[in-house]
C-alpha positions in Angstrom: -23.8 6.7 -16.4 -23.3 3.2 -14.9 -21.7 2.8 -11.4 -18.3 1.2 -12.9 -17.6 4.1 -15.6 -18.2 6.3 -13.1 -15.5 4.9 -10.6 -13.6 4.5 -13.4 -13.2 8.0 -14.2 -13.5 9.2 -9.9 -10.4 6.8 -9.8 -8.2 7.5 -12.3 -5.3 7.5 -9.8 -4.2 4.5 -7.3 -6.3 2.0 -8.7 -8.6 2.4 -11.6 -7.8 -1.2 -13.0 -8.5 -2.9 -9.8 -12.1 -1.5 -9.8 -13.1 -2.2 -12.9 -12.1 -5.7 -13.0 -15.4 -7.5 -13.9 -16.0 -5.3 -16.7 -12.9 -6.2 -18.6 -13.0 -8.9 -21.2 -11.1 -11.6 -20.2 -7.5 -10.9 -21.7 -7.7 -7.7 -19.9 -8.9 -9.1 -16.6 -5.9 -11.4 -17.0 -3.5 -9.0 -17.6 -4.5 -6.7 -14.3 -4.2 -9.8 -12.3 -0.6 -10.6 -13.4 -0.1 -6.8 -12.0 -1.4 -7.9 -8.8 0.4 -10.9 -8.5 3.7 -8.7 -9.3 2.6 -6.2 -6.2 2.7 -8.9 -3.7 6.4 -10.2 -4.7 8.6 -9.2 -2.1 10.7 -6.2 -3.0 13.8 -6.3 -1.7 16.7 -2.7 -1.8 17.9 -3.4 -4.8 16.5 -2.6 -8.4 13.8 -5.1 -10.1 12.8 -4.6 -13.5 8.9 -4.2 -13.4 8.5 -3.8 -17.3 10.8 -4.2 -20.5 8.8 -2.1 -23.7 11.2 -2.6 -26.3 9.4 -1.2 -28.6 8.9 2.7 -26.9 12.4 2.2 -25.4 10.8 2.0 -22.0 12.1 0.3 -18.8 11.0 0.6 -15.3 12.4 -0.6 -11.9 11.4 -1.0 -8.2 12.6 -1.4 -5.1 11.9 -0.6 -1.5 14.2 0.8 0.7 15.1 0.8 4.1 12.6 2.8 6.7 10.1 4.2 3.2 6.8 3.2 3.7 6.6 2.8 0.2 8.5 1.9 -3.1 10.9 3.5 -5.0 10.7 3.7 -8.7 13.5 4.3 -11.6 12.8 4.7 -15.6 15.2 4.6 -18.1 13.7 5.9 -21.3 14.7 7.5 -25.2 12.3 10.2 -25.9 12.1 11.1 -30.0 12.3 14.4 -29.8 15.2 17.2 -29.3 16.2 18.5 -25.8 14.2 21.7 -26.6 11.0 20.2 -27.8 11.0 18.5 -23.8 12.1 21.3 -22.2 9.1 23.4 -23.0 7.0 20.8 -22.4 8.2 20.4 -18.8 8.1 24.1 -18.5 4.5 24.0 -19.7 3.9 23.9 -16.2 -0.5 23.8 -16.5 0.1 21.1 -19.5 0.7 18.9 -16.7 -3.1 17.9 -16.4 -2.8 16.8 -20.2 0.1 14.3 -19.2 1.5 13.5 -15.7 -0.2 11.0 -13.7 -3.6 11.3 -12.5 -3.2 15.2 -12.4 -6.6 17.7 -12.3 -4.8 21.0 -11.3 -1.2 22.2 -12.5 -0.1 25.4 -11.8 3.3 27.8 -11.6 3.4 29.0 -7.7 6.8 31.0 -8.1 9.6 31.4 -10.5 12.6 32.6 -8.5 14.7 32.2 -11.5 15.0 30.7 -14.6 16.2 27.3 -13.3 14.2 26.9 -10.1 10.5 27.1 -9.6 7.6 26.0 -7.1 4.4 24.0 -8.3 1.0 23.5 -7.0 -0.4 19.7 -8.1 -3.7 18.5 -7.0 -3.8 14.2 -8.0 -6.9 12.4 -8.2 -7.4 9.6 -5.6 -9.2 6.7 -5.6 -12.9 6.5 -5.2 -14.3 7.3 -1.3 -10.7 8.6 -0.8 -10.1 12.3 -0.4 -7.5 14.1 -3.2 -4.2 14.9 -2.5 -2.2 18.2 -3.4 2.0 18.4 -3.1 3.8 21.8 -3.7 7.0 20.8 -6.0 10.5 22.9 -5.7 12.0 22.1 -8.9 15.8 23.0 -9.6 17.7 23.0 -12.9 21.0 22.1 -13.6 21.8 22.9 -17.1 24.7 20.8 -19.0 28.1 22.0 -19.0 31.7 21.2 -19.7 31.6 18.3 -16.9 27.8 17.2 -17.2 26.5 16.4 -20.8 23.1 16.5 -19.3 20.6 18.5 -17.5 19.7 17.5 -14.4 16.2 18.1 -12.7 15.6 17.9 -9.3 12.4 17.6 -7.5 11.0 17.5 -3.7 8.1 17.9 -2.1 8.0 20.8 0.2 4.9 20.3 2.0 4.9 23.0 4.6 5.4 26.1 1.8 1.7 26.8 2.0 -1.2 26.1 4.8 -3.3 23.1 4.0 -5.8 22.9 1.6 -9.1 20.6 3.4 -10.4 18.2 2.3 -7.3 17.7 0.2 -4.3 15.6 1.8 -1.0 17.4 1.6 1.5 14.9 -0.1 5.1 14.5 2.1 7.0 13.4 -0.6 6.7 13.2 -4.1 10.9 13.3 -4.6 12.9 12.6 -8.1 16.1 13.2 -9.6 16.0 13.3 -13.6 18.4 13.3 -15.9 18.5 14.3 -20.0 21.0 13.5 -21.8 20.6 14.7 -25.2 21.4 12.1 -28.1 22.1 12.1 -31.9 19.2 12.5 -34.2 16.9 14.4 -32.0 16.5 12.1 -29.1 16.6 12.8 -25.8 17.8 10.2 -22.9 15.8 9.6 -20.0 17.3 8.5 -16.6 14.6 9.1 -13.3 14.6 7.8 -9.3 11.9 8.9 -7.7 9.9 8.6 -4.3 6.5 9.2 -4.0 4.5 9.2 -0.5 0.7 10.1 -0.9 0.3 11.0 3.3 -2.4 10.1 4.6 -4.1 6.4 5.3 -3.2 4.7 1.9 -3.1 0.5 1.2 0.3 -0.1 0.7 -0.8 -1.8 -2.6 -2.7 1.3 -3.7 0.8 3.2 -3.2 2.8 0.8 -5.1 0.5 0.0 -7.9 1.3 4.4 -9.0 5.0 3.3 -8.3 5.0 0.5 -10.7 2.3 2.2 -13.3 2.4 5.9 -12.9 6.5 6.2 -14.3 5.5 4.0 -17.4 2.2 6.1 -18.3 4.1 9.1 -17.7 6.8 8.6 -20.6 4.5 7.2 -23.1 2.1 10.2 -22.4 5.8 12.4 -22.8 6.1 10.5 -25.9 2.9 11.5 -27.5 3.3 15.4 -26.0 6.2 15.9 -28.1 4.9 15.2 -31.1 2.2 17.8 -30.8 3.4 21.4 -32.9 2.6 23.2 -30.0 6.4 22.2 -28.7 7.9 20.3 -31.8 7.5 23.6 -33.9 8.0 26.3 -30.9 10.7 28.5 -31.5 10.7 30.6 -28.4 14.1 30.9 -26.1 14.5 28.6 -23.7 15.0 30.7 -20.1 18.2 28.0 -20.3 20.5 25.9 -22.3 19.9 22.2 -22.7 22.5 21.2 -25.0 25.8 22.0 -24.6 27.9 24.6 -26.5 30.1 23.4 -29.4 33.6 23.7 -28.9 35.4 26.3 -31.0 37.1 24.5 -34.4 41.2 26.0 -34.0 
């Protein structure tokens, strides 16, 4: 295997398209370079749009808040599928690897009911850079008669088990997501999020997952969904995601 392909698949986190740069054909190179230019704009508190796809019904923001080392991302997203097609994928807890960013290790540490759970990650990192592992506390709010949504919330709880060496343990890798279930089997997207890899990290390594890692993330939840596995699964949820019709008089 050639040197570059094999940074390229070491590095699939931080910054795979930064280190294969001469290899790309022109258009490409181009491309990663108007990413780079974007990283070194000034981010200021309050939202920038990073990226507009009209077409997947994809936007992403950024901004960079006061005393965070790093910034802070938002997606707004439609997924085409029903609330219960993405609730079991996000309960698929080791699916993870197939899906979220630059993942190699997913897995369920405790259920302590059916609406809150603990998760082990372990993300790739860059070539020459060692791994990093967060463990996840994950609450669900399911909809009701004064929130038409279900709300996930997520923090990193680094100090729930002793450190794993030579991985780094991962202070923060915080979001707040809300679904909002829509007509004709859609589902509505709404996601802040903070993400601090610990460790010694290049502040543009950091921010090039905040402005990538939210956009790869829906249009690998897009393609999830589509899969039988979940579109076609029939098995109770362990909790409602749409909210009970009201009784005709």
């Amino acid at each position: 295997m050639s040197s570059w392909r094999f940074l390229v698949r070491r590095s699939s986190g931080f910054a795979a398209a930064l280190l294969i740069g001469t290899a790309l054909p022109w258009s490409q190179a181009s491309a990663r370079d108007d990413d780079l230019r974007e990283l070194q704009i000034p981010m200021t508190a309050e939202w920038q749009l990073v990226k507009d796809d009209r077409t997947r019904s994809i936007r992403t923001f950024a901004r960079l808040e006061t005393g965070k080392r790093f910034r802070s991302f938002k997606v707004e997203a439609v997924i085409p599928a029903s609330a219960e097609t993405l609730a079991r994928l996000m309960l698929d807890f080791s699916s993870y690897t197939r899906w979220y960013w630059s993942v190699r290790e997913s897995r369920l540490l405790k259920q302590v009911s059916p609406t809150e759970y603990f998760l082990y990650l372990i993300h790739n990192a860059p070539y020459g850079m060692p791994d990093r592992d967060v463990i996840l506390h994950a609450v669900v709010e399911p909809p009701n008669t004064g929130q038409p949504f279900v709300l996930l919330r997520v923090n990193a709880v680094p100090d729930y088990m002793p450190l794993q060496p030579p991985l780094v343990r991962m202070p923060a890798e915080d979001m707040t997501i809300r679904f909002t279930p829509l007509p004709e089997n859609k589902v509505r997207i709404e996601s802040e999020g903070y993400v601090d890899p610990g460790g010694k990290v290049p502040s543009w390594a950091s921010n090039f997952v905040q402005r990538s890692a939210p956009y790869s993330i829906i249009v690998n939840i897009q393609r999830m969904v589509e899969k039988e596995e979940y579109a076609r699964n029939a098995t109770p949820l362990p909790f409602p995601v749409q909210l009970p019709e009201t009784p005709r008089p």
